[in-house]
C-alpha positions as CSV (number, residue, x, y, z in Angstrom):
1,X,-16.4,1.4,-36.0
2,X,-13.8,3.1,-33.8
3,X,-12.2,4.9,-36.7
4,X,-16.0,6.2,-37.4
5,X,-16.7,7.6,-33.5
6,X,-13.4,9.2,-33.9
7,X,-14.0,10.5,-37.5
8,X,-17.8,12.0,-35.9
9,X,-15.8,13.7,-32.8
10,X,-13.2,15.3,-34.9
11,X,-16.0,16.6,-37.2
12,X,-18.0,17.7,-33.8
13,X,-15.1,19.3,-32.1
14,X,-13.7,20.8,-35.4
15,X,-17.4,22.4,-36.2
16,X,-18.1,23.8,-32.5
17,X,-14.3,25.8,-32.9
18,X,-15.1,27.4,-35.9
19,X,-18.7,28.4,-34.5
20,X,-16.5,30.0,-31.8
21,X,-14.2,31.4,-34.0
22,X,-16.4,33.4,-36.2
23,X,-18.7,34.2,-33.2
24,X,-16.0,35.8,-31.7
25,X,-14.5,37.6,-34.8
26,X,-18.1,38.6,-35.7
27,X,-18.6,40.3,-32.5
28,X,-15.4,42.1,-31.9
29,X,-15.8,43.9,-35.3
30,X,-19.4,44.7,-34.2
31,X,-18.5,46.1,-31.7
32,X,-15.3,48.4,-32.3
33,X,-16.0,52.0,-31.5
34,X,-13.1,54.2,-31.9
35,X,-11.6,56.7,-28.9
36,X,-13.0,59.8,-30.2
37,X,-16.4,58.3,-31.0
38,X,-16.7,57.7,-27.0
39,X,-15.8,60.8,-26.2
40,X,-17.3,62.8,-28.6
41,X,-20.7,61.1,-26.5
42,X,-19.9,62.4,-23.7
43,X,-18.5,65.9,-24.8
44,X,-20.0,67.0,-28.3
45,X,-17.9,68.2,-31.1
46,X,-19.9,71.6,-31.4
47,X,-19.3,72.6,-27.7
48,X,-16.2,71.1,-26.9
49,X,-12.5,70.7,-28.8
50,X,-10.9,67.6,-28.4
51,X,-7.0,67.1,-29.0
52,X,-5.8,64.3,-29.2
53,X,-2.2,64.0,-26.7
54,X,-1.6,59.5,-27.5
55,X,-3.9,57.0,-27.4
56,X,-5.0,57.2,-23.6
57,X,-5.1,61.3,-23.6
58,X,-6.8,63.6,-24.5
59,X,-6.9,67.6,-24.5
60,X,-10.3,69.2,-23.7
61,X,-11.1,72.8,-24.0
62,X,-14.2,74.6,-24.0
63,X,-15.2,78.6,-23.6
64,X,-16.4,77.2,-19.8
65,X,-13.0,76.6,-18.5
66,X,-15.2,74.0,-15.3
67,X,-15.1,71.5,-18.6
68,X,-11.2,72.0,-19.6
69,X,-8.2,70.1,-18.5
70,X,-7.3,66.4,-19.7
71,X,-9.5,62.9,-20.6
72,X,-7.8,59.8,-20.0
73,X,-9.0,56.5,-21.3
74,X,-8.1,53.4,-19.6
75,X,-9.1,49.6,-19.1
76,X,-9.2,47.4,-16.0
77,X,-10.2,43.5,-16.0
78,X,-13.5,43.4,-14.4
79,X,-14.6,40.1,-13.7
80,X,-16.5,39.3,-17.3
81,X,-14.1,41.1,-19.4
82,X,-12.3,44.2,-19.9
83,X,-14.5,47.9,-18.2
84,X,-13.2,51.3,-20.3
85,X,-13.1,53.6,-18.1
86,X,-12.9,57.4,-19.1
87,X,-11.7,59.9,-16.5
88,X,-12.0,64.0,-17.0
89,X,-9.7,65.7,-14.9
90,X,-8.8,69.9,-14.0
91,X,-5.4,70.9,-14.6
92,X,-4.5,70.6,-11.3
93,X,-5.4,66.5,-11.5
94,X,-8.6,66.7,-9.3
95,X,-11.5,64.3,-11.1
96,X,-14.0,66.6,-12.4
97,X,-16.0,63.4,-14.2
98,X,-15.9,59.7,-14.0
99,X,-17.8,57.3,-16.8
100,X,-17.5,54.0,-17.4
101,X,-17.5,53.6,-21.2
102,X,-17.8,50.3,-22.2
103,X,-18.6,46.9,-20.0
104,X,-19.9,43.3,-20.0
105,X,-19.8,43.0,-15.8
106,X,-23.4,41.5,-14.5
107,X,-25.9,43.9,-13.6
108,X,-26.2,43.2,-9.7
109,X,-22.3,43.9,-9.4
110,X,-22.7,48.0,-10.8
111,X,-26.0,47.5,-8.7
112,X,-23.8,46.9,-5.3
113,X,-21.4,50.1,-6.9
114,X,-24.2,52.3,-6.6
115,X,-26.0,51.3,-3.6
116,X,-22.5,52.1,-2.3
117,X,-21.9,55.6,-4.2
118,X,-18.7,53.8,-5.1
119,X,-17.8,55.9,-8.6
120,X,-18.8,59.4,-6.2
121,X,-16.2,57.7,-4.1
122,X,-13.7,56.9,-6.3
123,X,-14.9,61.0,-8.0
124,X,-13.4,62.5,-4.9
125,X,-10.0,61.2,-5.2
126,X,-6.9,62.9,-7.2
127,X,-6.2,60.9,-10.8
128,X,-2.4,60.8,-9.2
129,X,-3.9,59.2,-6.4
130,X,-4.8,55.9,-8.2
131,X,-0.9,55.6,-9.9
132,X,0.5,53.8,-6.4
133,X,-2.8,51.4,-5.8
134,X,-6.4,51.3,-4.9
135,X,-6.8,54.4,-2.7
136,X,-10.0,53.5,-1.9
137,X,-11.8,50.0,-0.7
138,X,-13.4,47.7,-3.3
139,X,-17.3,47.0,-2.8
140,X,-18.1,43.7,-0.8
141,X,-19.8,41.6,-3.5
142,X,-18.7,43.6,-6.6
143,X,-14.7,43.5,-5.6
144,X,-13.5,42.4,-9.2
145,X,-15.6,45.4,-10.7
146,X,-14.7,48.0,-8.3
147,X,-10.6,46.9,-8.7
148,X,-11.3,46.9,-12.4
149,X,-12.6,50.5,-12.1
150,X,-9.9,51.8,-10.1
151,X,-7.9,49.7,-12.4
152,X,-8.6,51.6,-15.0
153,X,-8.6,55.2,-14.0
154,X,-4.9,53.5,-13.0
155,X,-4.1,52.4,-16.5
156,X,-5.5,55.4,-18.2
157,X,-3.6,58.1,-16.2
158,X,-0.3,56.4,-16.4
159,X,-0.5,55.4,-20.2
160,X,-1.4,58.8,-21.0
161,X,1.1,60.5,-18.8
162,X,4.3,58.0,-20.0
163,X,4.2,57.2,-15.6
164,X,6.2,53.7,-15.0
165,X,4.8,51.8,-12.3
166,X,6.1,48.6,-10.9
167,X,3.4,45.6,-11.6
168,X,3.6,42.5,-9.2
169,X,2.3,39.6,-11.2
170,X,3.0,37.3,-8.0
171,X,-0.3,35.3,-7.6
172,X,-2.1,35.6,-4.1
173,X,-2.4,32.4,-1.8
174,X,-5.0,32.3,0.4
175,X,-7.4,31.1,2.3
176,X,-10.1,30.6,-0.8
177,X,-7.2,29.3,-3.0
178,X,-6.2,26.1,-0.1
179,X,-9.8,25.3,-0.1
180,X,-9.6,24.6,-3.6
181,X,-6.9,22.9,-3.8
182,X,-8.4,20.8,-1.0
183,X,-11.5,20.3,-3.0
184,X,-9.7,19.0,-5.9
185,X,-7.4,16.6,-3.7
186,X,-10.5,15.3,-2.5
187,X,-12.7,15.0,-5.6
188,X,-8.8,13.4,-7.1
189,X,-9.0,11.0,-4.0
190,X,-12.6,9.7,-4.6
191,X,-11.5,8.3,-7.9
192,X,-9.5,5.4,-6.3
193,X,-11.3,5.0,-2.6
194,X,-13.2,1.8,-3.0
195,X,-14.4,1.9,0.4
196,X,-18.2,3.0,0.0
197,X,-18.3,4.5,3.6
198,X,-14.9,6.6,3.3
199,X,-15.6,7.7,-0.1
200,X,-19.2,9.0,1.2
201,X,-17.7,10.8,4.2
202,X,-15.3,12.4,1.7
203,X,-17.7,13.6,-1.1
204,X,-20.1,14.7,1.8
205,X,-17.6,16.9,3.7
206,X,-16.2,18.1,0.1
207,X,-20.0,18.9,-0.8
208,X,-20.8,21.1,2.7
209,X,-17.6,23.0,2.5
210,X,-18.4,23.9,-0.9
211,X,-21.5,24.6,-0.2
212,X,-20.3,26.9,2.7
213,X,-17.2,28.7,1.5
214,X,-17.1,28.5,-2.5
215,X,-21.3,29.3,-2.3
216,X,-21.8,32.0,0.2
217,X,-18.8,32.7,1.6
218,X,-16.8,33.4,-1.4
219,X,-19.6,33.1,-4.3
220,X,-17.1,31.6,-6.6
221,X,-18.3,29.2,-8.6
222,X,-17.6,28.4,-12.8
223,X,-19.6,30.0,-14.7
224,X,-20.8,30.3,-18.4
225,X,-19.9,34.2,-18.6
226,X,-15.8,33.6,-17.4
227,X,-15.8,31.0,-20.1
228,X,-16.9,33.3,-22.9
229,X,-14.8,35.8,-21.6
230,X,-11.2,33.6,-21.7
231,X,-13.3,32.7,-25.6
232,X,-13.1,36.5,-26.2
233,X,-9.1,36.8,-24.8
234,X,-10.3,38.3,-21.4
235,X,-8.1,36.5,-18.9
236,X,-9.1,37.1,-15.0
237,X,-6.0,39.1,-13.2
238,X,-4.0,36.6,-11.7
239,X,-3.0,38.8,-8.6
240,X,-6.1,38.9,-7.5
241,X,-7.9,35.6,-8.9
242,X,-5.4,32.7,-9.0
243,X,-7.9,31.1,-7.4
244,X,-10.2,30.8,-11.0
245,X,-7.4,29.5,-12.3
246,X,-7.0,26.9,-9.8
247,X,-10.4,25.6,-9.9
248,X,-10.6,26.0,-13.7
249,X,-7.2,24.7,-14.4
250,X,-7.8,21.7,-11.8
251,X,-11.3,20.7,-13.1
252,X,-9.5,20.5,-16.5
253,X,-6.7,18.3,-15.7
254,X,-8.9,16.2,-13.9
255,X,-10.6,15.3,-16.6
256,X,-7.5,15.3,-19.2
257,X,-5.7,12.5,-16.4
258,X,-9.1,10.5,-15.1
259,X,-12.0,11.3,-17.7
260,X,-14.3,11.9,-14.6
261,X,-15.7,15.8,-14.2
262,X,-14.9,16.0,-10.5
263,X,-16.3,19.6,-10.4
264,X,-20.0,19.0,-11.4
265,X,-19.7,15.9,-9.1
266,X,-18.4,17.4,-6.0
267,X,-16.8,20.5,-6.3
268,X,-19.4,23.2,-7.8
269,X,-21.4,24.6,-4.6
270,X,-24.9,24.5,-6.6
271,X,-24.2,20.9,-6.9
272,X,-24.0,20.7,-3.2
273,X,-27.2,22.6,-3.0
274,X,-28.8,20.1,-5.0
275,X,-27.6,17.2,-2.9
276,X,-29.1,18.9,0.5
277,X,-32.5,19.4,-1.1
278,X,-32.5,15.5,-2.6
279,X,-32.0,14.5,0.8
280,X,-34.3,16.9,2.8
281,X,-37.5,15.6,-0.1
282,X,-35.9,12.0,-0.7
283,X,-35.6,12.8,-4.6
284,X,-35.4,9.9,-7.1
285,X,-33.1,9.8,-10.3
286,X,-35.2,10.6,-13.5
287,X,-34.7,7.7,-15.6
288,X,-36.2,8.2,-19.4
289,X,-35.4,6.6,-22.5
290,X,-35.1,10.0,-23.5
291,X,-32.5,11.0,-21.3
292,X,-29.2,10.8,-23.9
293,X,-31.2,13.6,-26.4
294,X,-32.3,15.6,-23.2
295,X,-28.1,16.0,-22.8
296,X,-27.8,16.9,-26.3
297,X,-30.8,19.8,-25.8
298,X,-28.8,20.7,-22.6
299,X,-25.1,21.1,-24.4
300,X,-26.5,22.7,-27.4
301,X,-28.1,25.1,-25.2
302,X,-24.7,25.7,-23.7
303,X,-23.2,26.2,-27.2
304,X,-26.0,28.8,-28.3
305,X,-25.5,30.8,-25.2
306,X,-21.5,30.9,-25.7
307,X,-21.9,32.0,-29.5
308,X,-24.9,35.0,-28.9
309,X,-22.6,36.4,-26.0
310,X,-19.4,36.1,-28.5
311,X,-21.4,37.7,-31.3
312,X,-22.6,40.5,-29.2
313,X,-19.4,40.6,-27.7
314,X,-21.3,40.6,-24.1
315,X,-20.5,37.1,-22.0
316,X,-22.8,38.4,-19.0
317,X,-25.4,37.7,-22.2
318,X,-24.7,33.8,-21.5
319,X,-24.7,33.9,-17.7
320,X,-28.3,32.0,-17.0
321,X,-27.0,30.0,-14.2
322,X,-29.1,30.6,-11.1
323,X,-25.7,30.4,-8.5
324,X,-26.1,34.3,-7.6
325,X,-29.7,34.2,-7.3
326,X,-29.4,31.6,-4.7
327,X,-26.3,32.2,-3.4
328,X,-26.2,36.0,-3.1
329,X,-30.3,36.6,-3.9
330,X,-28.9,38.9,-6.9
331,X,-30.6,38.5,-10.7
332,X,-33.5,39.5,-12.8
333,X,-37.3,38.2,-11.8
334,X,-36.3,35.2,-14.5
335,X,-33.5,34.0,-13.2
336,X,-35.7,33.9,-9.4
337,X,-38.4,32.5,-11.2
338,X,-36.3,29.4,-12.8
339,X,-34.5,29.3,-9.4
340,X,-37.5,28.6,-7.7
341,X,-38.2,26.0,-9.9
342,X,-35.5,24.0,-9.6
343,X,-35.5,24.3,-5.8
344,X,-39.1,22.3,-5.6
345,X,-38.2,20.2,-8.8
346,X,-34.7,19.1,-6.6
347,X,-36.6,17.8,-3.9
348,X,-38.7,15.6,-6.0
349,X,-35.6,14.4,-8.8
350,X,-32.0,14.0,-8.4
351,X,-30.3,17.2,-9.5
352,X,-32.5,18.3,-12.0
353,X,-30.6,21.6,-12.6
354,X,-26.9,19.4,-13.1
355,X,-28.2,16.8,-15.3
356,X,-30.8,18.6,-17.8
357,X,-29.7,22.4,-17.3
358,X,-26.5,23.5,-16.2
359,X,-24.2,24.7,-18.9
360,X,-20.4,23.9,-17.2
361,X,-21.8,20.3,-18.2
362,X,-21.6,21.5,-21.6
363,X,-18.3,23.1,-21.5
364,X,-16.8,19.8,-19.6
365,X,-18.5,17.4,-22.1
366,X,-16.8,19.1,-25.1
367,X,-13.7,19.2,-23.1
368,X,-13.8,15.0,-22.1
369,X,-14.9,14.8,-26.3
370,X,-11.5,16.5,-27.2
371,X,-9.6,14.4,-24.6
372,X,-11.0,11.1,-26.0
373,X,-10.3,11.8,-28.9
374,X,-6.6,12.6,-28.6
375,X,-6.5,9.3,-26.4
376,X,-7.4,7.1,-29.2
């Protein structure tokens, strides 16, 4: 019987990797535009000539010498995958044009960019300006974007212009990046408290200061769109987000060394949320005989969303989760309406959105399938 289970999970596990696999290969080749393509959409063939210097310059020339000088292509790591950034510059390095190319950041982040006029911004500053840093601020709310612009414009200038530049892969340790770590201590801790009262007082502290700092102070949850982007090869900078890595990393092992999913349980600041509103409406735990093929509709939702988003090459496509709606009241009118939903739905049964909807369930089920089965 055991040699069966462990037979059905290796079939399982095998079947969801290929899925991933081809997803991913699918979508990259859909996807694949080549240098001169872009530009060629931005300055046509029959008014402008292009010349091609290496494989992040280019020479433009045109009869109207306002549109001559050099085009620079580069890429930064925004926070759902890699932004293309194309800069056009005079001959004298002042930005005469700045477009972003080619993206999978949210909406609501280029939202916050242009309520802030942040590419007009980031317009009025020398290309040579960008080769020692960011010389101008990132937008509060969209900072991975913004970096990943400036980032790029970076990347692009120096590439093309054969400029070395000293990068500092030292990870950051802050404040965000101690809470974590706190977080997983503590969620690590309630595995072996017996003490019902002690283990309580932990998980409830754990679940406010969640709530608080990774929710609206920080808005840094997991979520389904990072996911597919590590799926795609799109790894979050370390500099500036050792923190994911912590949290991501940590949930991982957790499981790997206990079997339990300490983030879902106490960790993830939507979880918290949905703990406050049980209490404030005295919600009851759904009990169904249905309940184990509910989970099944619920992971292989998860597994759909991760496989369109790899074939169109677009993880934002799988972000349905409704943290930035409620945390940072960002998202389309369905991700509010499904938002309010669960809110009134909470107060009524036990963390409706963890146990029927949420797709990190998914990802850490498939994750506890692959560590069982090694263990046996």
């Amino acid at each position: 019987m055991m040699m069966k289970k462990k037979y059905r999970d290796l079939i399982i596990v095998s079947g969801i990797a290929v899925m991933i696999i081809l997803a991913a290969v699918y979508g990259k080749r859909r996807d694949a535009e080549t240098q001169k393509e872009l530009i060629e959409a931005f300055f046509p063939s029959s008014q402008y000539h292009i010349e091609r210097v290496n494989g992040n310059k280019w020479k433009l020339s045109s009869s109207n010498l306002l549109y001559s000088g050099n085009i620079y292509i580069g890429e930064g790591k925004g926070y759902n995958g890699a932004v293309s950034i194309m800069v056009q510059t005079d001959h004298q390095g002042r930005i005469s044009q700045l477009n972003i190319i080619a993206n999978h950041e949210t909406p609501s982040y280029f939202q916050k960019l242009k309520i802030n006029n942040f590419l007009k911004t980031a317009s009025q500053v020398k290309i040579g300006d960008y080769v020692s840093g960011e010389p101008i601020d990132a937008v509060s709310g969209a900072t991975i974007t913004s970096r990943a612009i400036m980032q790029g414009i970076r990347n692009g200038n120096t590439k093309g212009e054969n400029i070395a530049v000293s990068n500092s892969f030292h990870p950051s340790f802050g404040i965000l990046e101690f809470i974590i770590v706190a977080l997983l201590i503590a969620g690590l801790i309630l595995q072996v408290i017996k003490n019902r009262k002690i283990r309580r007082t932990i998980r409830w502290t754990s679940l406010i200061v969640s709530f608080a700092m990774l929710g609206f102070v920080y808005n840094q949850p997991i979520t389904l769109s990072r996911i597919v982007a590590i799926l795609n090869g799109h790894f979050p900078d370390i500099r500036y987000e050792f923190y994911f890595y912590l949290l991501l990393g940590g949930s991982i092992m957790a499981i790997i060394f206990t079997k339990k999913n300490i983030y879902c349980r106490s960790i993830c600041p939507f979880s918290a949320a949905q703990e406050i509103l049980a209490k404030t409406g005295r919600a009851k735990t759904f009990h169904t005989k249905y309940y184990r093929r509910l989970k099944y509709l619920q992971w292989g939702f998860t597994l759909g969303a991760i496989l369109l988003a790899l074939v169109l090459n677009n993880p934002g496509a799988a972000q349905y989760e409704v943290f930035g709606a409620f945390f940072q009241l960002t998202g389309t009118v369905i991700l509010f309406v499904v938002l309010f939903i669960v809110v009134i739905l909470s107060l009524f049964i036990y963390r409706p959105w963890c146990n029927f909807m949420c797709p990190m369930d998914g990802v850490f089920a498939y994750v506890r399938m692959i560590r069982n089965m090694i263990s046996k």
